[in-house]
C-alpha positions in Angstrom: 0.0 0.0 0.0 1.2 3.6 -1.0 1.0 6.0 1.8 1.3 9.7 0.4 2.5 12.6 2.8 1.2 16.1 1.5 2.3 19.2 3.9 -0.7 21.3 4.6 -1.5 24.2 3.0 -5.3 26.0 2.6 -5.7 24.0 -0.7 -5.8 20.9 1.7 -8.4 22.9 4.4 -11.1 20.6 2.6 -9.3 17.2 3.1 -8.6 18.4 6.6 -12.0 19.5 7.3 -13.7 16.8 5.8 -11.2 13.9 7.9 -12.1 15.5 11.6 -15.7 16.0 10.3 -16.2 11.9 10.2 -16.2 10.8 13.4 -15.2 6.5 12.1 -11.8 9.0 11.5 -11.3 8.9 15.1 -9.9 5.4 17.6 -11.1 7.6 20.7 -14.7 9.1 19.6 -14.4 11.7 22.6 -11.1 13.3 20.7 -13.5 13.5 17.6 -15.8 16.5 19.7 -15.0 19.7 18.5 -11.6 19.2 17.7 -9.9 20.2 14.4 -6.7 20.2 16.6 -6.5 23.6 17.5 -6.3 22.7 21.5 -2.6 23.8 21.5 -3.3 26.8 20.1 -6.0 27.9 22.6 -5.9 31.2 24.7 -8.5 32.6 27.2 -9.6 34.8 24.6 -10.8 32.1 22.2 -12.5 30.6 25.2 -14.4 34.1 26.2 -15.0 34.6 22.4 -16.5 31.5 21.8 -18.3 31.5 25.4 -19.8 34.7 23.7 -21.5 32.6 20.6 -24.8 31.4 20.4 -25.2 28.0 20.7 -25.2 27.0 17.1 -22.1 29.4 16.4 -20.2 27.6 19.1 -20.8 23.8 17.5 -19.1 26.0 14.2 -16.3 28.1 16.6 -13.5 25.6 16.1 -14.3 24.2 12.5 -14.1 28.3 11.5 -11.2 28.7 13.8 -9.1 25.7 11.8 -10.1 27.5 8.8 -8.6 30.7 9.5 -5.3 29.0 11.2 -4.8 27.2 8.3 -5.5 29.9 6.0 -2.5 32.2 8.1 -0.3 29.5 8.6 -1.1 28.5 12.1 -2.2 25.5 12.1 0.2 22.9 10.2 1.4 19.6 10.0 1.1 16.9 7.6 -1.7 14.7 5.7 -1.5 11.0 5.3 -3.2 9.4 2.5 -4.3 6.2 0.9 -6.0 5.1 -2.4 -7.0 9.2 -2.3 -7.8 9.6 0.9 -6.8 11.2 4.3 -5.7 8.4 7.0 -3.7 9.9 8.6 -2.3 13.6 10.3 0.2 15.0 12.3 0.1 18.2 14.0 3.2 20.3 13.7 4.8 23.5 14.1 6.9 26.4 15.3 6.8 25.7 19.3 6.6 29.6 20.2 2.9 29.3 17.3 1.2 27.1 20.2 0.2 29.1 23.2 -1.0 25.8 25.6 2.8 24.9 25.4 3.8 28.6 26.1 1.5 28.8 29.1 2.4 25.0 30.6 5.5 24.6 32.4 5.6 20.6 31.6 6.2 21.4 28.2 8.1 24.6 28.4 12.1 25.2 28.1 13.8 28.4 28.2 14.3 29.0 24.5 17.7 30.0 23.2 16.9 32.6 20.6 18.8 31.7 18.4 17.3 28.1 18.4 14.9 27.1 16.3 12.3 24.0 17.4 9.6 22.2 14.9 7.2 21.2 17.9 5.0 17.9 17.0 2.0 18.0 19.3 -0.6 15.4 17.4 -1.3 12.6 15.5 -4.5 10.8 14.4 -4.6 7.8 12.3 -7.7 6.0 11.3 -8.5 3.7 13.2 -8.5 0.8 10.1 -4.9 2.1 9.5 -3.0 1.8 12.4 -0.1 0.1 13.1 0.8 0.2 9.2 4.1 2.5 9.5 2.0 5.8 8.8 2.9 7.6 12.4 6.4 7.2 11.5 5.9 8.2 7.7 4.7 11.7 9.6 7.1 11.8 11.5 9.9 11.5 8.9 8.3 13.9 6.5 8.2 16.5 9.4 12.0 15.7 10.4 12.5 16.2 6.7 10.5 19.5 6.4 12.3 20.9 9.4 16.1 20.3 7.9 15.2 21.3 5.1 13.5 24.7 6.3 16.6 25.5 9.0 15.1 23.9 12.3 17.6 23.5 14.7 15.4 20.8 16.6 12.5 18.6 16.6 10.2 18.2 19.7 8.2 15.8 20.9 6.1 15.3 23.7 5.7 11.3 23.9 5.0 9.1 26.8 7.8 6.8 28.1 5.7 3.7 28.1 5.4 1.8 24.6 2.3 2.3 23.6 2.1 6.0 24.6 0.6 8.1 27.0 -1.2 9.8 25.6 -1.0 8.2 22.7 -1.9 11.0 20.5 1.5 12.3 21.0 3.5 8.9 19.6 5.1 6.9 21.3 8.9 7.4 23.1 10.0 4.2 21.3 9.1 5.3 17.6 11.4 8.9 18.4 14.2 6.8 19.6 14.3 5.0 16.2 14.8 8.2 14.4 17.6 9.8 17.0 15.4 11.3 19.1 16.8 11.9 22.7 15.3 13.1 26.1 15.9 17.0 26.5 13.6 17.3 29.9 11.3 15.1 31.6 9.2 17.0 34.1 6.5 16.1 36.2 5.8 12.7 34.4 5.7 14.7 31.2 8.9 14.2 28.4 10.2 16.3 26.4 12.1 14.3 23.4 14.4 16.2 20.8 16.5 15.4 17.7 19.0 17.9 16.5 19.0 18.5 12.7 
């Protein structure tokens, strides 16, 4: 089977959209609610503005707010497909672009400024096409994208265990196989890095 990995841009909002609009897209049905993977972007503001919406703007807030993110660069990563179709996505970006890591000390280093970090904070693969090598596919193409764009690092936030924890953030295992090394572990949370 031929996996494809296509970086997103806002000719791929549709394909993005229309994935995390089917909820069979999702192993864990509760991640599905809402979603569009723009948690690590969120700041009390978006949370009063969309507090402010009626209740059939609110069901919409997040699906517009991908949209727009995607449309100023905000929101990126990489699409995974098969036969034509999205299976897979990883979330990833500049770190200082996602606000939740900015605010959270477990995830948070003193940056260096003249360092540059790719941040990986998400992946979802259908659930019929796990375990097929696509989460490391992602992960390769965004190690690639990084070197080629002048990263310094990659970071990840995986879980120590094998399978994950959570496993939405990959597991420790898979970033050892492509030179990843601790940087910090804090407070049960790890902080993985590989310099480019």
């Amino acid at each position: 089977m031929d996996i494809d990995i296509k970086k997103l841009s806002p000719q791929l909002t549709n394909d993005f959209i229309n994935a995390f609009d089917k909820p069979s897209f999702f192993s864990n049905p509760d991640l599905s609610f809402g979603c569009y993977c723009t948690w690590y972007n969120w700041t009390d503001e978006l949370e009063s503005e969309r507090n402010k919406c009626d209740v059939k703007s609110r069901k919409c807030f997040k699906w517009n707010l991908a949209i727009k993110f995607i449309a100023e660069n905000k929101l990126t990563g990489f699409l995974a497909y098969a036969n034509g179709s999205v299976v897979g996505w990883c979330n990833a970006g500049l770190k200082q672009n996602y606000e939740r890591i900015c605010r959270e000390s477990k995830w948070w280093t003193e940056l260096n400024n003249a360092e540059i970090i790719l941040s990986i904070v998400c992946y979802v693969v259908h659930p019929d096409m796990q375990r097929k090598g696509i989460t490391t596919a992602l992960l390769k193409a965004v190690c690639n994208e990084a070197s080629r764009a002048g990263y310094d690092y990659v970071e990840a936030y995986p879980g120590l265990n094998e399978d994950g924890s959570p496993s939405y953030h990959g597991n420790y295992s898979m970033y050892t196989k492509q030179g990843f090394e601790i940087f910090n572990h804090n407070s049960g949370n790890t902080i993985a890095r590989k310099k480019l």
